[in-house]
Every structure is written in structure tokens, then in C-alpha cells.
C-alpha positions as CSV (number, residue, x, y, z in Angstrom):
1,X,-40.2,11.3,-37.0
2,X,-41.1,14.4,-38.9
3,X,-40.5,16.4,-35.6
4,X,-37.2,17.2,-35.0
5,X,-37.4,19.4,-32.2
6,X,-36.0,18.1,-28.7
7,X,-32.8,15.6,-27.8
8,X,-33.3,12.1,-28.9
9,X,-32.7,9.8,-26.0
10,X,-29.0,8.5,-27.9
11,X,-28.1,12.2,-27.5
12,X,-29.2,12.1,-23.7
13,X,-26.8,8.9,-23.4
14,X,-23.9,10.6,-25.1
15,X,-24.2,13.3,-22.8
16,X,-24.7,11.6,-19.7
17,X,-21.6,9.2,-20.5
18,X,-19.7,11.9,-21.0
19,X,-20.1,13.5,-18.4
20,X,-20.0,10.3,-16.2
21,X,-16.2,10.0,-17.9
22,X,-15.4,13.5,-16.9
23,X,-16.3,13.0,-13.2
24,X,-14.4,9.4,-13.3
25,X,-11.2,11.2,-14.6
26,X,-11.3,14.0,-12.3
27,X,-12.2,13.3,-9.2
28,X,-9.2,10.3,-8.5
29,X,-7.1,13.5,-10.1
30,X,-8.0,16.0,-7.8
31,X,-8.0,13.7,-4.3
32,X,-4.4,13.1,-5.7
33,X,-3.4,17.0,-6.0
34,X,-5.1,17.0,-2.2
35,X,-2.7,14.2,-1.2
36,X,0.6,15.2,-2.2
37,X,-0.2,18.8,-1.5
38,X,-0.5,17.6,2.0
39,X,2.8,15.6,1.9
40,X,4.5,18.9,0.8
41,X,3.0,20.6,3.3
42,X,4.1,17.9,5.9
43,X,7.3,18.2,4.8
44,X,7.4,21.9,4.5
45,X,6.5,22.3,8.5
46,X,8.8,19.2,9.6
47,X,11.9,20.6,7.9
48,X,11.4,24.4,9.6
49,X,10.6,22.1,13.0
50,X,13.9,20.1,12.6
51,X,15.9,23.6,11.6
52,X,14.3,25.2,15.1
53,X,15.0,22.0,16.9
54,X,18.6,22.3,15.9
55,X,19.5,25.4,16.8
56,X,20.1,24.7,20.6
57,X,22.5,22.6,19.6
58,X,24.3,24.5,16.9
59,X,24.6,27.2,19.3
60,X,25.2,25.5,22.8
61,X,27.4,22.8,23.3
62,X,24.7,20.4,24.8
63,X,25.1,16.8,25.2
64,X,24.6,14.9,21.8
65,X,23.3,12.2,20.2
66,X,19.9,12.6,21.0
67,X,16.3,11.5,20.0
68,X,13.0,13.5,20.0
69,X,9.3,12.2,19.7
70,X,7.2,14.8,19.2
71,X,3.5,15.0,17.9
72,X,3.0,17.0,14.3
73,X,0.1,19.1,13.9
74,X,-1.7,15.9,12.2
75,X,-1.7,13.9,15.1
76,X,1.0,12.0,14.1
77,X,4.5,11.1,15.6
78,X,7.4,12.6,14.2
79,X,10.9,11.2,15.2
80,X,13.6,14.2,15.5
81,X,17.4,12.6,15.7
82,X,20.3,15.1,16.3
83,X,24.1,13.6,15.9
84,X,27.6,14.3,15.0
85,X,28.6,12.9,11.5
86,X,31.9,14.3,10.4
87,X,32.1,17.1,12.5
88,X,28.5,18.4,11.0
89,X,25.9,18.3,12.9
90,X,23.0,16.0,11.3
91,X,19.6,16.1,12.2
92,X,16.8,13.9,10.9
93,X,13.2,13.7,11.4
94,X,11.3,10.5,10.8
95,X,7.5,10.2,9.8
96,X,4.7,8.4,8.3
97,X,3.2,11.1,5.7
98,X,-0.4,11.4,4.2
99,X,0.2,8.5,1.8
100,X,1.2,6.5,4.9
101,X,4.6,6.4,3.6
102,X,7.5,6.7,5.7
103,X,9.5,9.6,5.1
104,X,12.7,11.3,6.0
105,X,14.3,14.6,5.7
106,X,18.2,15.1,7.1
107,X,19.5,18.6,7.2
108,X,23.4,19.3,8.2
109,X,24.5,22.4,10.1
110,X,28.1,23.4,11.1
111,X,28.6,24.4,14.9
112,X,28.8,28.1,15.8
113,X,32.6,29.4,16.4
């Protein structure tokens, strides 16, 4: 006992629990950031994919309602939906995102004069 050099073996446990703690906060923290950054990017892409999609019809007077099934670059089906609601047109796109949550986005556009 008169040699206090060196880590005691409670120090060695402090440390070790620690930095088991640290790794048990951060890694359920960090695949979370991974998650939703992937739902924003879903989102992201399928909004400027529903904005091209309704161009045509902005611009052209082509037949409406009408329904789209397309495959995102996830490999996962996206369900585009162009209408009339109030004279605006409305279109939606329907799919399930990386949480496996269903999610929606709806954007309006007024027809071209």
C-alpha cells in the first residue's frame, strides 16, 4: 500500500463505466440524427419530384385527376396524386419514410394563363 504508483482497479471501473455510459448515450443518438436525416432527405427529393411531375399539367391542359406509382431512389413506392381542388391544382405524394411512417406532402399550383 505504500506504492502509490499505477490505477487502482476502482479507478479502472470508473473509467470503463464511464465510458460504457458514453457509448450507450451516443450511439441510439447518432442512429437517430441518421434516421431523420434520411426522412428529410426523403422528403426533400419527393417534394422537387411532385413539383416536376406537376408541371405538365400546370402548363398543358391534360386530362386530370390522375394517379402515379413510381419507385423512389430507396426502392420504395411513392404514390404521386394530381387533382383539381378549388380551381388549384393539388398534387400529393404518398410514402412510407425511413421510420416506416406514412408520410404525405401536398403542394398547390395555379394553371398557366
Amino acid at each position: 500500500m505504500k506504492n502509490n504508483k499505477g490505477f487502482s482497479f476502482i479507478e479502472v471501473l470508473i473509467a470503463f463505466h464511464l465510458l460504457t455510459l458514453m457509448i450507450m448515450v451516443l450511439v441510439p443518438v447518432v442512429m437517430l440524427i441518421k434516421t431523420e436525416n434520411m426522412v428529410l432527405h426523403e422528403r426533400r427529393s419527393l417534394a422537387s419530384d411532385l413539383h416536376d411531375e406537376m408541371q405538365p399539367y400546370i402548363w398543358e391542359a391534360k386530362a386530370l385527376p390522375v394517379t402515379i406509382i413510381k419507385e423512389t431512389k430507396n426502392n420504395k413506392e411513392a404514390t404521386f396524386s394530381i387533382l383539381i381542388e378549388n380551381q388549384l391544382l393539388k398534387g400529393c405524394v404518398e410514402w412510407d419514410n425511413a421510420k416506416m411512417e406514412n408520410d404525405k406532402i401536398c403542394l398547390y399550383g395555379s394553371f398557366a394563363k
